[in-house]
C-alpha positions as YAML, in Angstrom:
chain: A
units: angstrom
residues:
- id: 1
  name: UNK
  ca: [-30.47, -3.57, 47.07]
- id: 2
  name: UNK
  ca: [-31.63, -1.93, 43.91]
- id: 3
  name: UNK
  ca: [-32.56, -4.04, 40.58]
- id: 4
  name: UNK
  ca: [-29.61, -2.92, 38.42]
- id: 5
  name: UNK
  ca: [-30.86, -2.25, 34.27]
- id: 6
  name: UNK
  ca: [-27.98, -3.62, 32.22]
- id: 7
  name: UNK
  ca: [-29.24, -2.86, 28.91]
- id: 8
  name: UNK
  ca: [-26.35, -4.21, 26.00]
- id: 9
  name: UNK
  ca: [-26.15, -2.08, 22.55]
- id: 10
  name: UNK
  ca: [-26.03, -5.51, 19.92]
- id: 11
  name: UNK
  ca: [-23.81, -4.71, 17.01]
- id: 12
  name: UNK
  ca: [-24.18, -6.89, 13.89]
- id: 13
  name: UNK
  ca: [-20.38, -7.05, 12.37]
- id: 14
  name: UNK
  ca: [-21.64, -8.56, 9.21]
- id: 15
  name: UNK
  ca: [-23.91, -5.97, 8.22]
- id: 16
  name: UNK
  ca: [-21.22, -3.46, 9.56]
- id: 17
  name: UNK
  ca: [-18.53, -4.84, 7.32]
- id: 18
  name: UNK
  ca: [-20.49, -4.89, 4.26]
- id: 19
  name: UNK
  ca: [-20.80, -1.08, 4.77]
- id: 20
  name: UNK
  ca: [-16.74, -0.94, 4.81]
- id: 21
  name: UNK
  ca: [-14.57, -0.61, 1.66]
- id: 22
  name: UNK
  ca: [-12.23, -3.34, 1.70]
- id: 23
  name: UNK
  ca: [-8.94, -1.44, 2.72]
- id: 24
  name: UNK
  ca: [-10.68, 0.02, 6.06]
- id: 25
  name: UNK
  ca: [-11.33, -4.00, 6.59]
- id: 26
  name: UNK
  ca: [-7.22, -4.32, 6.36]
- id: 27
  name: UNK
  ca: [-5.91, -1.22, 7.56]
- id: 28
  name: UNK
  ca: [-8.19, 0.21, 9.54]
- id: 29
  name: UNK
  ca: [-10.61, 3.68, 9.72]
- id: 30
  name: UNK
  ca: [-7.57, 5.83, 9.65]
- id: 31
  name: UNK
  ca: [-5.99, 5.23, 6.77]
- id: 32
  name: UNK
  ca: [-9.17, 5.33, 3.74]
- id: 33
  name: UNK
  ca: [-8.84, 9.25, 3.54]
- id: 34
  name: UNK
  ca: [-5.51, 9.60, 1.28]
- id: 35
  name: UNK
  ca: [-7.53, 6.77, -1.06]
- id: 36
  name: UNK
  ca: [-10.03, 8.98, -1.09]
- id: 37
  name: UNK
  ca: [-8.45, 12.27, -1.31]
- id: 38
  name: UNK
  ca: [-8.46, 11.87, -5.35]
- id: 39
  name: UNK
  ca: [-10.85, 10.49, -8.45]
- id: 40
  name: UNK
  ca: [-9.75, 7.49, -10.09]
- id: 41
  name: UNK
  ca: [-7.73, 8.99, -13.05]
- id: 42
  name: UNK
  ca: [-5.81, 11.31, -10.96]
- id: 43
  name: UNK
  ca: [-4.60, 8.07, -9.04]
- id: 44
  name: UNK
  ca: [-3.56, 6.63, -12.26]
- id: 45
  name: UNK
  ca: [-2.05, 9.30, -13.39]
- id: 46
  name: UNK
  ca: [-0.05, 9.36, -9.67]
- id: 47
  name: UNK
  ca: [0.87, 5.50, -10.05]
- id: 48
  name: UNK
  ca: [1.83, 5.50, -13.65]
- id: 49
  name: UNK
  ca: [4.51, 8.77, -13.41]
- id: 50
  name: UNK
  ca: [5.69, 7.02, -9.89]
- id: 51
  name: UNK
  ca: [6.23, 3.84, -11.41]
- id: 52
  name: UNK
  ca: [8.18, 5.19, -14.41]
- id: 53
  name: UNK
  ca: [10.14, 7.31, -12.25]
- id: 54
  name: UNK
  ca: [10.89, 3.77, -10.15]
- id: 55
  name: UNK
  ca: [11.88, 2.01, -13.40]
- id: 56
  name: UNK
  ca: [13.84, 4.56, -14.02]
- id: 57
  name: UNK
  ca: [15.80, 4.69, -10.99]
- id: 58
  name: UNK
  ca: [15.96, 0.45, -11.36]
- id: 59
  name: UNK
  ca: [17.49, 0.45, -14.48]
- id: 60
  name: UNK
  ca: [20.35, 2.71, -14.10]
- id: 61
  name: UNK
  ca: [21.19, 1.39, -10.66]
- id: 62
  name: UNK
  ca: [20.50, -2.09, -12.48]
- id: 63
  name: UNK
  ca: [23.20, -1.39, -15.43]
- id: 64
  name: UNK
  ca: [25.52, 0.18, -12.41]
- id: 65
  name: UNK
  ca: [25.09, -3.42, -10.55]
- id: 66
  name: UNK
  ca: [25.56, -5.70, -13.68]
- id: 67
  name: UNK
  ca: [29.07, -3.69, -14.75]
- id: 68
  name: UNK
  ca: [30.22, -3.89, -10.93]
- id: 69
  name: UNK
  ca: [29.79, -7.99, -11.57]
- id: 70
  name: UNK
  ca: [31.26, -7.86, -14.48]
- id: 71
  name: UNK
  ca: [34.38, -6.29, -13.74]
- id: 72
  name: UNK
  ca: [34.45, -8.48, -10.69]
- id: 73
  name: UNK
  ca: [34.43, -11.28, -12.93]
- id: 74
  name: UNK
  ca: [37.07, -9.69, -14.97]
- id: 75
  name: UNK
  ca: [39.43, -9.03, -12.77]
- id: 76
  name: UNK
  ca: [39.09, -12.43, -11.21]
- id: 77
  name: UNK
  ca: [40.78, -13.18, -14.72]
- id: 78
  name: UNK
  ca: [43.52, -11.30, -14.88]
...
């Protein structure tokens, strides 16, 4: 029978994860490119209008919520 080669490719994960941004780490290779798409402002920019527009939506269904209690308690009174 004939002397089989097995030759093994060594891969060193800690100097491969040093070369990985922490999210890749997380969430895998697929999902860095949306991160990447845009520069750092423009991603502030994105967060800061989304998380006004969140507030936003919050605090009026907040206020909608509080007055529903309210008149719950209030007609418990009556």
């Amino acid at each position: 029978a004939g002397a089989r080669d097995d030759t093994f490719n060594v891969l060193d994960l800690a100097e491969y994860t040093k070369n990985q941004p922490w999210w890749r780490k997380i969430f895998g290779p697929s999902s860095g490119s949306s991160a990447e798409k845009y520069n750092v402002a423009t991603q502030l920019v994105i967060g800061g209008v989304t998380g006004w527009c969140t507030g936003l939506v919050f605090q009026k269904v907040g206020k909608l919520a509080a007055t529903a209690v309210g008149g719950g308690f209030f007609l418990l009174q009556v």
